[in-house]
C-alpha positions in Angstrom: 0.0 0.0 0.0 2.6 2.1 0.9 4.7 2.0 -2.3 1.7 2.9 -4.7 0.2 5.8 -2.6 3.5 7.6 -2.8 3.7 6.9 -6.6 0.5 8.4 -7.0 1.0 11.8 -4.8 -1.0 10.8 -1.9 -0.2 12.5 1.3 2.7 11.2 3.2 1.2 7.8 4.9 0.5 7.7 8.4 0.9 3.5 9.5 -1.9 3.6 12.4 -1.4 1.3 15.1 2.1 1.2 13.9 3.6 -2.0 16.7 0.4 -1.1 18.7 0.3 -2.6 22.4 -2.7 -2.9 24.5 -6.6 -1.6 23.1 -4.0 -0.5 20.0 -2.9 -4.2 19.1 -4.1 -4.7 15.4 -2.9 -8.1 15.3 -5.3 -9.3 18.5 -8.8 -8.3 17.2 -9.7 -5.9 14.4 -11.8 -3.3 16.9 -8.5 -1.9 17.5 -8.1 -0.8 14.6 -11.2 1.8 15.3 -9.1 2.7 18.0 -6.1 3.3 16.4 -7.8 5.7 13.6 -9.5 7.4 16.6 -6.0 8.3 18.1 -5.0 9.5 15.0 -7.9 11.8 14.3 -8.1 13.2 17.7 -4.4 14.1 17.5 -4.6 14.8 13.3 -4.3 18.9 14.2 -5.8 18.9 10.7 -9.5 21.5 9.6 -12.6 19.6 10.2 -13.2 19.6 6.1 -9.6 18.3 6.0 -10.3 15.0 3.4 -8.9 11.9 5.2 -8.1 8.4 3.5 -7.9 5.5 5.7 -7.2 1.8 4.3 -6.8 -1.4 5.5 -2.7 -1.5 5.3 -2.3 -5.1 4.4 -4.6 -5.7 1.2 -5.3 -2.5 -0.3 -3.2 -0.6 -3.3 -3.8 2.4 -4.7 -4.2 2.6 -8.7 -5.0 5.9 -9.4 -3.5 9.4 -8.9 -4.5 11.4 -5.8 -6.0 14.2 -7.8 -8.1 11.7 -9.8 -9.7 10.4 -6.7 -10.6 13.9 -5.1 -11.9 14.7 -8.2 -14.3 11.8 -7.7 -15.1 11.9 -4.5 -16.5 15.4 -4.8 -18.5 14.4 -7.8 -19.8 11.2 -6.2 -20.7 12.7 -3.3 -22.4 15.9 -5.1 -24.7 13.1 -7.0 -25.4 11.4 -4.0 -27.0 14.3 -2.3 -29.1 15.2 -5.7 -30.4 11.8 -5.0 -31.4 12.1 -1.3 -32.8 16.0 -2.6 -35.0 14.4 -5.0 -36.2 11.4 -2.8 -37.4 14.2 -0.5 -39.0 16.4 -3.9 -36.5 19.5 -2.3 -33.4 21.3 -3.4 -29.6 20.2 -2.3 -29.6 23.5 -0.1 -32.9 22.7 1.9 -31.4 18.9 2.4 -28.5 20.2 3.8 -30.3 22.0 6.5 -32.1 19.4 7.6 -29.0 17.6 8.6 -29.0 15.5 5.8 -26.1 14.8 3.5 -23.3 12.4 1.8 -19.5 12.7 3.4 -18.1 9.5 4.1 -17.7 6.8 1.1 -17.2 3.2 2.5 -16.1 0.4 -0.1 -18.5 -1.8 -0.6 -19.1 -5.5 -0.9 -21.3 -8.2 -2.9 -22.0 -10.5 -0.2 -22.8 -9.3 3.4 -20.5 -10.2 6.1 -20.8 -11.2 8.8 -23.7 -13.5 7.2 -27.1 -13.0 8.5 -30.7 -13.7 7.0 -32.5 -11.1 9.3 -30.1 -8.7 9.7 -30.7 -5.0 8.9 -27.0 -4.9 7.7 -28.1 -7.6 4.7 -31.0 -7.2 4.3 -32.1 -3.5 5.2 -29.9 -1.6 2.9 -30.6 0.3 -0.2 -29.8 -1.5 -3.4 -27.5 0.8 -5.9 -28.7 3.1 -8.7 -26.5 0.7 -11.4 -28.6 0.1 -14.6 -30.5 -3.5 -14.4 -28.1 -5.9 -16.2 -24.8 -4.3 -15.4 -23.4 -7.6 -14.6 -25.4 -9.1 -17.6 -28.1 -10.8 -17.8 -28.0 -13.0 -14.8 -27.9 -9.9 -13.0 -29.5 -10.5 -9.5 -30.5 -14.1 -10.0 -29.2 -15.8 -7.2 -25.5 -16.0 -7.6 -23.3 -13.6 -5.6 -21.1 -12.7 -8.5 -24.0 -11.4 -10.0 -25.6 -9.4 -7.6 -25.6 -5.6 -6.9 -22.9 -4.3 -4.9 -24.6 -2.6 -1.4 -22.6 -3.9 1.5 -20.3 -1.6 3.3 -16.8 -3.3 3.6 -15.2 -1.4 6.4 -11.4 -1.3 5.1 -11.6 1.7 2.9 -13.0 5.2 3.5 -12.8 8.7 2.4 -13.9 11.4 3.7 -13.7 14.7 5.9 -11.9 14.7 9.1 -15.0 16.2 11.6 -16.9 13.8 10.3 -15.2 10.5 10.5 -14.4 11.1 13.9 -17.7 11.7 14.8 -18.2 8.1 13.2 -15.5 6.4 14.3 -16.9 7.7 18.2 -20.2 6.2 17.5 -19.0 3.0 16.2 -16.6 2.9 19.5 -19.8 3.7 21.3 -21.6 1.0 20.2 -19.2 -1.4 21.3 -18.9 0.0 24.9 -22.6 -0.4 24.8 -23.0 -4.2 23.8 -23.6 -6.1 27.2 -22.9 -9.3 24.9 -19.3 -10.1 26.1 -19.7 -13.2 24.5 -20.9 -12.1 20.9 -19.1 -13.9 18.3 -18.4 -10.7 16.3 -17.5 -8.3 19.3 -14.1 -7.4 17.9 -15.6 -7.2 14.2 -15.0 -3.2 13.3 -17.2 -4.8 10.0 -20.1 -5.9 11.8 -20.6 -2.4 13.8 -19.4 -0.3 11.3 -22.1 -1.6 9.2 -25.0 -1.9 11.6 -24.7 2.2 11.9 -24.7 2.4 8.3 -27.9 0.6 8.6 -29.3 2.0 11.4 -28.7 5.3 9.7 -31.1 3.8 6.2 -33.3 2.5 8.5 -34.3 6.4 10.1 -33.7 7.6 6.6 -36.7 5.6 5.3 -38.7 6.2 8.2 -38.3 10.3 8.1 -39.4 9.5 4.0 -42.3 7.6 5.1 -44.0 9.8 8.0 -42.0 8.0 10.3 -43.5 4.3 9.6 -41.2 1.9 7.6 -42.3 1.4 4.2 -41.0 -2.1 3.4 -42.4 -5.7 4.9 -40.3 -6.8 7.4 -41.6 -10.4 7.6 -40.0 -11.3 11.0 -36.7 -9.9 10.2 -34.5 -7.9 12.7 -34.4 -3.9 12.3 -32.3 -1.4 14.2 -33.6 0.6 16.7 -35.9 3.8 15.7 -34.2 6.8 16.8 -34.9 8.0 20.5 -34.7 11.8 20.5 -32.7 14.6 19.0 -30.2 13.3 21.2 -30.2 9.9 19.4 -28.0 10.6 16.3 -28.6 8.2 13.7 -27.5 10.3 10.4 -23.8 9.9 9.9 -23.8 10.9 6.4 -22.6 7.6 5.4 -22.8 6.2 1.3 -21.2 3.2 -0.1 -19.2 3.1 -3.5 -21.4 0.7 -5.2 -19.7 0.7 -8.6 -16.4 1.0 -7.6 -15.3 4.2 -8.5 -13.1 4.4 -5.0 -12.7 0.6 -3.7 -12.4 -2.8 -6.4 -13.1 -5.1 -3.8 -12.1 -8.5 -5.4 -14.8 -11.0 -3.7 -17.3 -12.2 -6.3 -15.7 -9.5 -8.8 -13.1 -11.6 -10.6 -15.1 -11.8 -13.5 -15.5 -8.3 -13.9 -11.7 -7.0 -13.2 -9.8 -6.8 -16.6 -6.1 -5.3 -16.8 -7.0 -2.8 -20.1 -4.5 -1.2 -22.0 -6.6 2.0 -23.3 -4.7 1.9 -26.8 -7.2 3.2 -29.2 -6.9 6.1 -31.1 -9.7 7.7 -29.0 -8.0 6.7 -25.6 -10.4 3.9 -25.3 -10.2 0.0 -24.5 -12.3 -2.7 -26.6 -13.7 -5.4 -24.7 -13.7 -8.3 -27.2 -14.6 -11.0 -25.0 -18.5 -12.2 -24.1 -17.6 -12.3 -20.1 -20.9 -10.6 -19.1 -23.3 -11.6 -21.7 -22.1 -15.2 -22.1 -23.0 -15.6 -25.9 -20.2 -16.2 -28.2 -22.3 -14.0 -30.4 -21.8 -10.9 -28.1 -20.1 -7.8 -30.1 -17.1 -6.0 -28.7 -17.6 -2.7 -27.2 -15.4 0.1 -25.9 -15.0 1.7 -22.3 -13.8 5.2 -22.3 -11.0 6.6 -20.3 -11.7 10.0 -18.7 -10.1 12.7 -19.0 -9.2 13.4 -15.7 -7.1 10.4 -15.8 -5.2 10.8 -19.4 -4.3 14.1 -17.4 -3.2 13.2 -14.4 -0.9 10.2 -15.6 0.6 13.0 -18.2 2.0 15.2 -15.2 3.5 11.9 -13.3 4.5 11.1 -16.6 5.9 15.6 -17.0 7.1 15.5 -14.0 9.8 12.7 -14.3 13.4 14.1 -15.3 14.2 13.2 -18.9 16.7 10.8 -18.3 13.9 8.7 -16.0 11.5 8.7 -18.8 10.2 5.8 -21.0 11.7 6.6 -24.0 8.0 7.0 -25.9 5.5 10.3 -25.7 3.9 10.8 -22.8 0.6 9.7 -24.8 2.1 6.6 -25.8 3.3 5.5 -22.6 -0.4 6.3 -21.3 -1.6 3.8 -24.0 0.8 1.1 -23.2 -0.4 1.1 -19.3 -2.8 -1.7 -18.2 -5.3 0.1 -15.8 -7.2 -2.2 -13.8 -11.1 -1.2 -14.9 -14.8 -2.7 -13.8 -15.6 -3.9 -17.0 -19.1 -3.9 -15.3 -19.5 -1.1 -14.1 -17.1 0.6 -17.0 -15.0 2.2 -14.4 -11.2 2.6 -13.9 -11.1 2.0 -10.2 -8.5 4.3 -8.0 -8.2 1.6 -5.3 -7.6 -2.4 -4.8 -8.9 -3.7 -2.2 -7.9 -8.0 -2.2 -10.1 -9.1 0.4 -10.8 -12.6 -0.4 -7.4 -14.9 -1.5 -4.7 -12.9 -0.6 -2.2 -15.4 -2.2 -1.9 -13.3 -5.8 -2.3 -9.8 -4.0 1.8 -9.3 -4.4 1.3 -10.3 -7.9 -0.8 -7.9 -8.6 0.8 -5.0 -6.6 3.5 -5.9 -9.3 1.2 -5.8 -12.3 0.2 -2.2 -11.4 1.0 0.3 -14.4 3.8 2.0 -11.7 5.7 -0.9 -10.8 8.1 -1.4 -13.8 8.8 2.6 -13.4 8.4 3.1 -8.8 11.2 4.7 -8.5 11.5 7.5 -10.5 7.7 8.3 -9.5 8.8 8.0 -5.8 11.1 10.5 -6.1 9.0 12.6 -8.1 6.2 12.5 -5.3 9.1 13.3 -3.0 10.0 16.7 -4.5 6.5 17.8 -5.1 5.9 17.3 -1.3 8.7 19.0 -0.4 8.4 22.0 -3.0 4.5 22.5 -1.3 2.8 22.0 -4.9 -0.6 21.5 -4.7 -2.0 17.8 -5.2 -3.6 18.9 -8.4 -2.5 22.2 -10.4 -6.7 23.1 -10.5 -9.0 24.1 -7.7 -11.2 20.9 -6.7 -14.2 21.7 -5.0 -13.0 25.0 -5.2 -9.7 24.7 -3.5 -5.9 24.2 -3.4 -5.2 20.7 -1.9 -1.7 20.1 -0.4 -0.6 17.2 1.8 -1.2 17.5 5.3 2.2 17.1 6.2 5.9 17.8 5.1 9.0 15.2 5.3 11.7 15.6 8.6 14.2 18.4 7.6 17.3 16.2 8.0 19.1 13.8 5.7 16.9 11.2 4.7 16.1 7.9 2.0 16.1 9.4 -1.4 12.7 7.8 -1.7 11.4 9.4 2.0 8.9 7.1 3.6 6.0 7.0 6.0 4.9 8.1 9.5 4.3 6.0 12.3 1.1 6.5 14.2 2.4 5.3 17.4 3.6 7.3 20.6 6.1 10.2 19.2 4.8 9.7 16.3 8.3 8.3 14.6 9.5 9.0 10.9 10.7 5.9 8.9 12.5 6.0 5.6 10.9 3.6 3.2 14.2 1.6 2.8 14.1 0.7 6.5 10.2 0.4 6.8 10.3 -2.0 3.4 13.6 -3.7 4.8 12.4 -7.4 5.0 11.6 -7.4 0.9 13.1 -4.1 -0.3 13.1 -4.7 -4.0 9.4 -6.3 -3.9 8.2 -3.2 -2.7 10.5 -0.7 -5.3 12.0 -2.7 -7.4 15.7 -2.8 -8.2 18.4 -0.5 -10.6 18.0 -2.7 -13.5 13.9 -1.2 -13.3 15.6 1.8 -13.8 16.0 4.0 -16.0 11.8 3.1 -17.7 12.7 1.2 -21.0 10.5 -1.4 -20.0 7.4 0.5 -21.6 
């Protein structure tokens, strides 16, 4: 994870729970980690709109450039709150002030886990807005690789700082108040990151219904209704349901194609019948956006000439393999391997950076160290720089991360990546790029 979100200018990582001891241990039970990104975000210093990225460390790789996925997340959650507006027959500004609004995008899941029949976390929450057959036409008949993609996987989120704090308290909450010591999933951060996610859809449907539920619930389990205006049940929660943020790879591997976008029109053809299943299927195209061809140009402009492939810039975007939803028809900016983990390093190396890391790490370094902005346009009408600058003493060429432990230790990459150095960046012969 490390190596690919400096190669694609994201803020200087911040390992939480970093050799954690105690109700910080990782490696004991997964509810620490909620603790771990509460210490951090009561101790971040950062604005309350400050946008925060939190990922599980161990399975999850970053694809796109930073810019690229700020971009989205601003438009995703923009069209997310038109939605809730017109569910509600009012304007974006009158939703707002009823409290009402999208922040924090979860990645999401095809199956629900922990399994449950009657729980509101499988069975309560809203289906997406994806066209009927987007995963062809066994589309929601029965097999999981086939259904829609609603179920919040807790080991990617984006969103602002206030606001996932708020969250991450609640969820903590929660815990404290489960008598349950025995509960088989007390130490799941999954199981009660989701129940407030459905808690929150629950009151949502209610408040659109004059406060009954609208749907049958046919002896099935459903959260709590809310007990006050003390009770706070809207956490402005939405799930990535086509994968624009998060490709989680359970029940997906049909749908997650390596595409090299080499057509004259910056598009990829899809020749195969993988969703329609007919051999008589005809090829069709998936479009990169522009945002993207852009922001790969300045990694690509801001490489010294002697690191550079030795092709144009829009050549050597061509050439790149981008890993796409051929699905949904979306380049996803994260990887999240959930399921087998035994090919995740194989595909860490199959990322369009990994035959050029280097130079791009280095690249990332200077721009972090010269202050430039994460993106040379306004997004959501602002200048975006990382959060935080690198030590001012002599350091790994290629920098590395922060620990988010007690004093808060810096470690160069080369010492953090120690155990399989040139798995993680490669080695000289990777260097200079003539492998494109």
């Amino acid at each position: 994870m490390v190596t690919s979100a400096l190669a694609n200018r994201y803020s200087i990582p911040t390992i939480l729970g970093y050799r954690g001891e105690t109700f910080l241990d990782t490696q004991k039970a997964h509810i620490a980690k909620l603790r771990a990104i509460k210490n951090y975000l009561d101790n971040a210093g950062g604005a309350s709109d400050d946008l925060v990225i939190i990922v599980d460390g161990f399975d999850v790789l970053a694809q796109l450039p930073a810019e690229v996925m700020m971009q989205r997340y601003f438009t995703l959650m923009t069209e997310a709150d038109q939605r809730l507006a017109d569910q509600r027959g009012i304007s974006v500004k009158e939703l707002h002030r009823t409290g009402v609004r999208q922040t924090l995008l979860w990645g999401t899941d095809k199956g629900c886990w922990p399994e449950s029949e009657t729980d509101p976390r499988c069975w309560l929450v809203p289906f997406s807005v994806q066209p009927r057959l987007t995963w062809g036409p066994k589309t929601d008949t029965g097999d999981l690789q086939d259904s829609d993609s609603r179920f919040l996987n807790s080991g990617t989120v984006i969103g602002p700082l206030d606001d996932l704090l708020k969250f991450i308290d609640a969820a903590l909450s929660l815990i404290q108040d489960d008598s349950d010591q025995n509960f088989l999933f007390r130490d799941s951060d999954q199981f009660y990151i989701a129940a407030l996610y459905a808690r929150q859809e629950y009151q949502r449907m209610r408040d659109l219904n004059g406060g009954d539920f609208p749907e049958d619930i046919a002896g099935r389990d459903v959260p709590r209704p809310k007990g006050g205006k003390d009770d706070v049940t809207e956490y402005h929660v939405a799930v990535d349901s086509d994968y624009a943020f998060t490709q989680t790879d359970c029940h997906n591997y049909r749908f997650i194609h390596k595409l090299p976008y080499d057509n004259y029109d910056l598009t990829a053809t899809i020749k195969d019948a993988t969703l329609e299943d007919e051999p008589r299927s005809r090829p069709y195209k998936i479009q990169m956006p522009a945002a993207i061809y852009q922001a790969l140009h300045r990694v690509y402009d801001s490489l010294p000439t002697e690191d550079r492939p030795a092709i144009s810039a829009q050549n050597c975007i061509r050439s790149l393999r981008l890993g796409t939803n051929i699905g949904t028809r979306v380049i996803f900016a994260f990887y999240h391997n959930a399921c087998d983990k035994a090919r995740f390093v194989d595909t860490f190396h199959g990322a369009w950076f990994y035959p050029l890391v280097r130079p791009p790490l280095r690249a990332a370094v200077r721009a972090i160290q010269n202050g430039h902005p994460i993106s040379p346009e306004p997004i959501d009408r602002r200048l975006w720089v990382a959060a935080r600058q690198y030590p001012k003493i002599d350091l790994d060429e290629y920098r590395g991360v922060f620990a988010g432990a007690p004093g808060d230790k810096f470690i160069p990459l080369q010492e953090f990546c120690s155990e399989d150095i040139e798995s993680a960046i490669g080695n000289d012969t990777d260097d200079p790029l003539t492998g494109l």
